[in-house]
N, C-alpha and C positions, 0 to 999 in steps of 0.2 A: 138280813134281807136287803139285797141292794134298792128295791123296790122304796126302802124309805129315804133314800136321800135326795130323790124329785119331790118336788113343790108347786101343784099348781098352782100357775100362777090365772087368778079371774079376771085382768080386766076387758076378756074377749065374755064377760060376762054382765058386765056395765056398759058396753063401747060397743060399735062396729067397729075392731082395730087391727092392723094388719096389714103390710103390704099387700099381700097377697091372699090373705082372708077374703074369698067371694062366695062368704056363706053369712055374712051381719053378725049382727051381735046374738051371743048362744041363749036359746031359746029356757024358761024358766027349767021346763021338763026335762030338755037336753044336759044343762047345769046338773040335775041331781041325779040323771043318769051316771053323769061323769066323777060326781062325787063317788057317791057309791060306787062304784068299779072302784076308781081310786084308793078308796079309804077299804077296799076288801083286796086290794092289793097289795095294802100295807102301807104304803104312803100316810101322812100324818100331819103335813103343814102346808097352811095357805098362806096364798102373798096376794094383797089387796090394797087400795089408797081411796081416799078420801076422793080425789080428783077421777076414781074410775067408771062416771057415770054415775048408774044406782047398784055397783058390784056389790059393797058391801049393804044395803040393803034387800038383794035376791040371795045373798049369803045367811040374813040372816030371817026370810023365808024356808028356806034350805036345812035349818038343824044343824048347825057346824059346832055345837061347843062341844065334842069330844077331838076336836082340829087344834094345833098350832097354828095361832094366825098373826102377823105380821103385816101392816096397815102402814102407812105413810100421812103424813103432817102437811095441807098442803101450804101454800107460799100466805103469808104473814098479809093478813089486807095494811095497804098502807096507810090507813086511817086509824090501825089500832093504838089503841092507849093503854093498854095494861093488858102486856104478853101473858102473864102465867093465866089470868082469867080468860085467855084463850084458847090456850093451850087446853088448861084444864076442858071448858065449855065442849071444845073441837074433839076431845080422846069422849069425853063423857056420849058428846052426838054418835061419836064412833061405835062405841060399844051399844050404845041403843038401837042402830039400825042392826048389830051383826045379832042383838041376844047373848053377849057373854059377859061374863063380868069383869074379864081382864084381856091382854094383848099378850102373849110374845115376844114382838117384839113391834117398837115401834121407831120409822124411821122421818128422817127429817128430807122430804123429798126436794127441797130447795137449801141445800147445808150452807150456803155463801149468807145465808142470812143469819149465820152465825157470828160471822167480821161486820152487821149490820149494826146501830148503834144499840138497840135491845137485845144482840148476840147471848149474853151473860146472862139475863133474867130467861132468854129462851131455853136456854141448857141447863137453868136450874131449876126449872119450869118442869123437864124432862128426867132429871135426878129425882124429885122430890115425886114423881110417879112410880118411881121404881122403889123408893124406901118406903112409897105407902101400899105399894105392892097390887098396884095398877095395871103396872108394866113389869115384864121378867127383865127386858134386854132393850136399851136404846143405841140409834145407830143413825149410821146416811146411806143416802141413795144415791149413787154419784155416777158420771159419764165417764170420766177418767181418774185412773188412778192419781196422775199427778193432784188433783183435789184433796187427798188424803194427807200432803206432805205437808199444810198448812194447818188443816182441820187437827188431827193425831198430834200435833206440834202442842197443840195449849188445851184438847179437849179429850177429855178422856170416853170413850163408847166402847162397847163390847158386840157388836155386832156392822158388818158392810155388806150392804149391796151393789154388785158390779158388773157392767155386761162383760163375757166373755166366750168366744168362738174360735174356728180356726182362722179366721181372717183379722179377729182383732184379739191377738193375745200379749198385750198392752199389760195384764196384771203380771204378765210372767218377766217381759223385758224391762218395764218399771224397776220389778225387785219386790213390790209390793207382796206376792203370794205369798209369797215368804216372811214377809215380817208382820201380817197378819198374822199368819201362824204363831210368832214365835212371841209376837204379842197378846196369843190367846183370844183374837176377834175373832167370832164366827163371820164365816163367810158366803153369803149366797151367791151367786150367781145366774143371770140373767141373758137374754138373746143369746142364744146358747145355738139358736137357725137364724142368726140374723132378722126375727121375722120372716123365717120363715122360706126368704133369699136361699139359701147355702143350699138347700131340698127340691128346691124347685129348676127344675130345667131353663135355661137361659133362654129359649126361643118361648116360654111360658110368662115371662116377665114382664109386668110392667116397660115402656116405652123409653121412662125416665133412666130405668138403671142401662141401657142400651150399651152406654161408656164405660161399662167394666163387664159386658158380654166374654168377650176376650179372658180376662183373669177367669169369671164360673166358667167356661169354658174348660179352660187348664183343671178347673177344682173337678168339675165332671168326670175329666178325662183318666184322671190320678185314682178317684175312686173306683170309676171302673176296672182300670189297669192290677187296682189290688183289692178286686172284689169286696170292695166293701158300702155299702148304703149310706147315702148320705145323713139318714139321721140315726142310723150307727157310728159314722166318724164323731159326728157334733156330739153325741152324749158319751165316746167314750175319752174324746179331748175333755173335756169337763169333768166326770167322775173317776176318771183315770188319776187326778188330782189328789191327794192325802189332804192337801190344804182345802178343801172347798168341804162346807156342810151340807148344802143343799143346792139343786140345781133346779130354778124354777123354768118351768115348762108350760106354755098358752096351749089350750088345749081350744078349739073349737066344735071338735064332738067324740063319738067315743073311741071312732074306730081311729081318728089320730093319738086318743091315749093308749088305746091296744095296739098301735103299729110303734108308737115309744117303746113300753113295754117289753114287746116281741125282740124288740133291738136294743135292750138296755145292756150294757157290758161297764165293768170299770177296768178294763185289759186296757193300760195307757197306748193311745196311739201318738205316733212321733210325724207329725204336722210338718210336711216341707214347708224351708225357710222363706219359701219364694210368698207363700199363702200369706206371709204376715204382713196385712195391709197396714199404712199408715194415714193412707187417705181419709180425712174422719168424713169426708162427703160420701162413702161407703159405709164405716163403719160405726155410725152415728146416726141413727135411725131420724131424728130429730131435723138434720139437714136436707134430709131428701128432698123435702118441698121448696128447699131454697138453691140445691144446687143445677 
């Protein structure tokens, strides 16, 4: 069932988050609407962090431990003194708020603090979770692929998280998708709608993105032209993929995970070259408020 390789993704379940989310943060009741559908549609795995508000505690009001969940590490207080005691303490907090006894997979959502001078105690901090069988799979959560070419060089993980769309397909011109694969790292993938950007009508936008009206424009126009739905392109550019395990997806209520659903295909669509932004003040969710 192609139905299992989406992944909600909850932190519209902790957060008011979203460019274009002008519905707040999903309501407790709405949450287990969503699961349910989801999890009777076959779907199987959550993606959640420490940093998502109180996500992983309405998660684990929610009943999730027949789910795959995958959680994130957040950034290392600069005052600590002894990484693995926090490591340990932070996955321990973690599983107490979700109610399960174990993770998935767990990712390190700030990886540069691996080249930090505790880097070494951190990664084996994160090994010795997984031989005590804590954790199935440890991994990072990175913006760009180039991040990988350092990380992968001296550390060895079994699982990456990466955004990836028609406008920033960075893991394909990297080289990256493929030597995950052939390195045997499972793959997620994330902003799969830009936030939701790529779906949304260009005259519907936020004021900020106004300077790349012009590009959605073109991208509106192309899907029209080949009858295809915008959040049909975006999930079958991503599950169209052989490399990619899961494609996490922000759900805000039901009827955007039955309008995914309705539209799910993995029939690879072939993304003109012009779409591939480089601009990361686009394609970096992160910069918007700066650019």
């Amino acid at each position: 069932m192609l139905n299992k390789y989406l992944a909600v993704g909850t932190v519209q379940f902790g957060l008011d988050y979203g460019a274009v989310n002008n519905e707040g943060q999903v309501s407790l009741d709405d949450a287990r609407e969503i699961l349910d559908f989801a999890r009777d549609s076959g779907m199987d795995t959550l993606d959640t962090a420490a940093v998502y508000g109180n996500s992983e505690e309405r998660l684990g009001e929610l009943n999730v431990s027949d789910w795959q969940i995958v959680s994130k590490l957040p950034k290392i207080p600069s005052d600590c003194t002894d990484v693995t005691d926090w490591v340990n303490t932070t996955v321990k907090t973690t599983l107490s708020r979700i109610r399960v006894p174990k993770l998935y997979g767990l990712l390190l959502h700030y990886p540069h603090q691996l080249f930090e001078k505790n880097g070494d105690e951190l990664y084996g901090a994160l090994s010795k979770l997984v031989s005590d069988g804590v954790i199935d799979k440890i991994g990072v959560s990175i913006y760009s692929p180039d991040e990988l070419d350092s990380i992968l060089e001296r550390f060895t993980f079994n699982l990456v998280q990466a955004p990836f769309n028609p406008f920033d397909q960075r893991l394909v011109t990297s080289g990256w998708i493929k030597k995950l694969k052939e390195k045997n790292i499972e793959l997620h993938v994330r902003s799969i709608f830009l936030q939701g950007i790529l779906v949304t009508e260009p005259n519907q936008l936020p004021s900020q993105f106004t300077n790349w009206k012009p590009m959605l424009n073109r991208w509106h126009k192309w899907l029209d032209e080949n009858k295809i739905t915008p959040v049909e392109a975006c999930l079958r550019h991503a599950l169209g993929r052989s490399e990619v395990s899961r494609v996490i997806v922000g759900i805000n209520n039901i009827n955007q995970l039955k309008d995914i659903l309705d539209n799910i295909s993995d029939e690879f669509i072939d993304i003109p070259s012009e779409f591939q932004c480089s601009d990361l003040n686009i394609i970096e969710p992160s910069r918007w408020n700066k650019s």
